[in-house]
N, C-alpha and C positions, 0 to 999 in steps of 0.2 A: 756404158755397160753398168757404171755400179749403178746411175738412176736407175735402169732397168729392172738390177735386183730390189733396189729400197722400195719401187713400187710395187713387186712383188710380191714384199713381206707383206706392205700394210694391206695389200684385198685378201691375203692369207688369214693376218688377223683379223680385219673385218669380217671375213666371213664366218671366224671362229668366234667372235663375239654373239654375232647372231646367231649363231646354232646355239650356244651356250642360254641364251635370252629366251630363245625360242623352247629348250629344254626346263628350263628353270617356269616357263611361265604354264607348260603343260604340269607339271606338277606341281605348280600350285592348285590350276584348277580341277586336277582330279583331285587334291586335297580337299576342297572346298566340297565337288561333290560327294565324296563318302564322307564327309561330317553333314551334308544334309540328310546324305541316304540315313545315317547314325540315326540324327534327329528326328528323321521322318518316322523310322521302326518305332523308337521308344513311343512317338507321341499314337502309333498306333497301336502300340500295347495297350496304351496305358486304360484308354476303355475296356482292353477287354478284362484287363484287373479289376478293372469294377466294377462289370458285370457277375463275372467270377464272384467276387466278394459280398456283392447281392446272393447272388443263388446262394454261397454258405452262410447267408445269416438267415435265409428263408430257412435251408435245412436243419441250422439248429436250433431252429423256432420248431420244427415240426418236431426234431428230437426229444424238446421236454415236453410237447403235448402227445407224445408216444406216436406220431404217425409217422411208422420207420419205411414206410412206402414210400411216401412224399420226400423223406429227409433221403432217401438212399438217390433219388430223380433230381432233386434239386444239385448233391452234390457228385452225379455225375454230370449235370450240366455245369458247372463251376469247373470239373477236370478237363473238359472238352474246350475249353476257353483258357485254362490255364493249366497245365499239367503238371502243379508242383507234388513233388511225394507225398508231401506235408496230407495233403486231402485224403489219403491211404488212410490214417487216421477215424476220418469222417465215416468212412465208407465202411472200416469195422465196426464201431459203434451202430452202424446203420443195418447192419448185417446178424449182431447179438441181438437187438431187436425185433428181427424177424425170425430169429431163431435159427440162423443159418452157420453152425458154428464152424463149418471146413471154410468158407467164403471169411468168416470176419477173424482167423487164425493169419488163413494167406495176408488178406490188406493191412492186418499187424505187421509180420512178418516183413512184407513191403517194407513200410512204414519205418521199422525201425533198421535197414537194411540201409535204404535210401534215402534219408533226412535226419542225418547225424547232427544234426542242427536245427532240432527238433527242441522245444523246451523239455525240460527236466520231468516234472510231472507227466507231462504226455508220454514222453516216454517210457517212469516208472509203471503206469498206468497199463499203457498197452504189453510190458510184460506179464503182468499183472494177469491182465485177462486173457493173456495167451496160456500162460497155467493152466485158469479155470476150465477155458474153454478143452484142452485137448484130457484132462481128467474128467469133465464130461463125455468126451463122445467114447472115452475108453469104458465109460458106464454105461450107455446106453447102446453101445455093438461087441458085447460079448462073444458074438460066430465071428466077428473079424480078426481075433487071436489065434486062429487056430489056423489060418487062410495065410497062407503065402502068395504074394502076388506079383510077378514077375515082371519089371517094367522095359523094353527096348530101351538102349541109349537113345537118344535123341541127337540130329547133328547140331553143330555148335550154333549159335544165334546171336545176335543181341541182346542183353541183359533183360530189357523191357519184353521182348517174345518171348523167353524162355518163363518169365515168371507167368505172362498172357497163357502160356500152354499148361503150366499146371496147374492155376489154377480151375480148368478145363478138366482136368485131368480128375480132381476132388472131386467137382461138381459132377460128372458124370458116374463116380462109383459111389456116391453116396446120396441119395437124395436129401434134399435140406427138408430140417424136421419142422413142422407146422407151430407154431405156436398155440400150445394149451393150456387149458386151466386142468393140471391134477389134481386133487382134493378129496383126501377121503371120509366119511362120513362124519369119523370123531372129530376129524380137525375142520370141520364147516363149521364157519360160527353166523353162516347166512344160513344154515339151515335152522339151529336154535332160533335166530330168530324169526324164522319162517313159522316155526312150529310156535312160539309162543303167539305169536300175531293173531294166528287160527283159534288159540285157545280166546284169547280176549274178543276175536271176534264172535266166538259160538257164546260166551259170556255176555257179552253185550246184548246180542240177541235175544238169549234169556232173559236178562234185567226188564229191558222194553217189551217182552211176551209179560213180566208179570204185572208191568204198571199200566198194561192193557188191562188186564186183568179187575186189579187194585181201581181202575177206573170206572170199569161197569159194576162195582160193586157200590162205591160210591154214589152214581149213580143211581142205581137203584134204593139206595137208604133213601137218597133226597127226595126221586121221587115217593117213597112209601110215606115222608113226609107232608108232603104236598097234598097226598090221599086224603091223608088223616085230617088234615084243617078244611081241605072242601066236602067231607063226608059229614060235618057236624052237623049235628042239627041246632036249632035256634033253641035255646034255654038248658039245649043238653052236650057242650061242648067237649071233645073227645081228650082225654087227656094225654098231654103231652108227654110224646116219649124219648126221654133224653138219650136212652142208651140207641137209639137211630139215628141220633145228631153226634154221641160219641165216635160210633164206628164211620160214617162218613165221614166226618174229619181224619181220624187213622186213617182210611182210604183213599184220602184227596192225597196225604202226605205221603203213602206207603205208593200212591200213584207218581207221585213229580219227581220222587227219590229213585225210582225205576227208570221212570224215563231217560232224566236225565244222567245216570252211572247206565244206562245202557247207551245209552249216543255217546257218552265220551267213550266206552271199551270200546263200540266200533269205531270210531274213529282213529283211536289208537292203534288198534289191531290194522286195520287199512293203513298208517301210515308207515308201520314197523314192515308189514308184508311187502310197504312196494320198496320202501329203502333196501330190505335184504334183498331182492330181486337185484335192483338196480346196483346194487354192490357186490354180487357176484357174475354179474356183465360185465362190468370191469373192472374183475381180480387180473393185478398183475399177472403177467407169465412168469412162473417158474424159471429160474437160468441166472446166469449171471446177473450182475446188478449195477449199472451203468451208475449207481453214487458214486460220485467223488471223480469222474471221468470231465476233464479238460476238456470245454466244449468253446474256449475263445476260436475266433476265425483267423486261421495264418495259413501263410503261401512257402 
């Protein structure tokens, strides 16, 4: 009988051994897989961080060449790849550019809301221009002061939907303002010099209508010259007349001095006209002023 029981025990413990083994070894190997699953995620991120971080260096390459079309595309493809708040930033800059001052308040707002770990600048920055921005539109919508506007509660959501919804909400009671050039007539300094350009060129014109002029006049002394030595007759030679060789020199000179002060005033005039043109095509817009605005790329 007690062999009976001693062999008992030990397949009791053997069999507790093995389960024990058998437990131990199953949790290793799901240890092992979720540190590859771990590994596998990050090494799948990690591209799209650098796609991400392409698109925002593209858009803030378009940002200082002022194409807030391109920059606002670029770093919505950059958010769709990586969703950091940090790009909220991007996207109001992108947005004061187009002139769109309820859109680039919200993506402030966002911005300093949701990326409290945001650097210091950016953040001074984007209060900054959430000031300017909403003392603008309180200038520019006078009837909206007097308008009470009553809005439904809304049921409860997700932080990210609820922001999604009002900013919906701006955008359809206000239409975003176009970007223009105001300028009124004292303060155009492309119109001076539009208008002096015109004066140098009717000037110009002038000059060279008179060394036209001064030319055929010359001209004709020379030939009255000419006249006079093949009219002579043989033993009775015509006397020479100095004051026809005086005045056409005066006229050669009063000619070349016309010519050329009239080709350089059109000249002038032509190069003053198209630079003023060409510099009120692309006068800044009016609006806030993106100097001094944190344009480094962070996630």
């Amino acid at each position: 009988m007690a062999l009976s029981i001693s062999e008992t025990t030990r397949r009791r413990s053997a069999v507790a051994a093995a389960t024990l083994a058998a437990i131990v070894g199953v949790e290793l190997c799901a240890m092992g897989t979720a540190r590859a699953q771990a590994q596998a995620a990050a090494a799948a991120s990690e591209p799209n961080r650098e796609a991400a971080r392409a698109k925002l260096v593209e858009g803030v390459a378009a940002l200082k060449r002022s194409d807030y079309k391109v920059a606002l595309a670029r770093f919505e493809e950059a958010y769709a790849l990586v969703p950091s708040p940090k790009i909220h930033y991007d996207f109001g800059l992108a947005y004061v550019g187009l002139g769109r001052r309820d859109a680039a308040v919200a993506a402030f707002e966002r911005f300093l809301a949701e990326a409290p770990d945001a650097p210091a600048d950016k953040r001074e920055k984007a209060a900054s221009l959430i000031a300017t921005l909403r003392a603008e539109v309180d200038k520019t919508a006078p009837a909206d002061r007097g308008t009470v506007t009553v809005i439904a509660p809304q049921p409860a959501a997700p932080p990210p939907v609820a922001v999604a919804v009002q900013v919906a909400v701006v955008d359809q009671r206000r239409e975003p303002a176009a970007p223009a050039v105001a300028m009124t007539a004292d303060r155009d300094p492309s119109r001076t010099r539009r208008v002096v350009a015109v004066s140098l060129g009717v000037s110009g014109g002038a000059l060279l209508t008179a060394g036209v002029v001064f030319g055929v006049l010359a001209q004709r002394e020379g030939d009255s010259l000419t006249h006079d030595s093949q009219t002579a007759q043989p033993g009775n030679p015509t006397p020479f007349d100095s004051g026809k060789e005086s005045r056409g020199i005066l006229y050669e000179r009063l000619q070349v001095i016309g010519l050329v002060s009239g080709a350089v005033a059109v000249a002038a005039g032509t190069a003053l006209y198209v630079t003023g043109r060409r510099r009120a095509m692309v006068e800044p817009v009016a609006g806030p002023s993106l100097a001094g605005a944190n344009l480094r790329v962070t996630f």
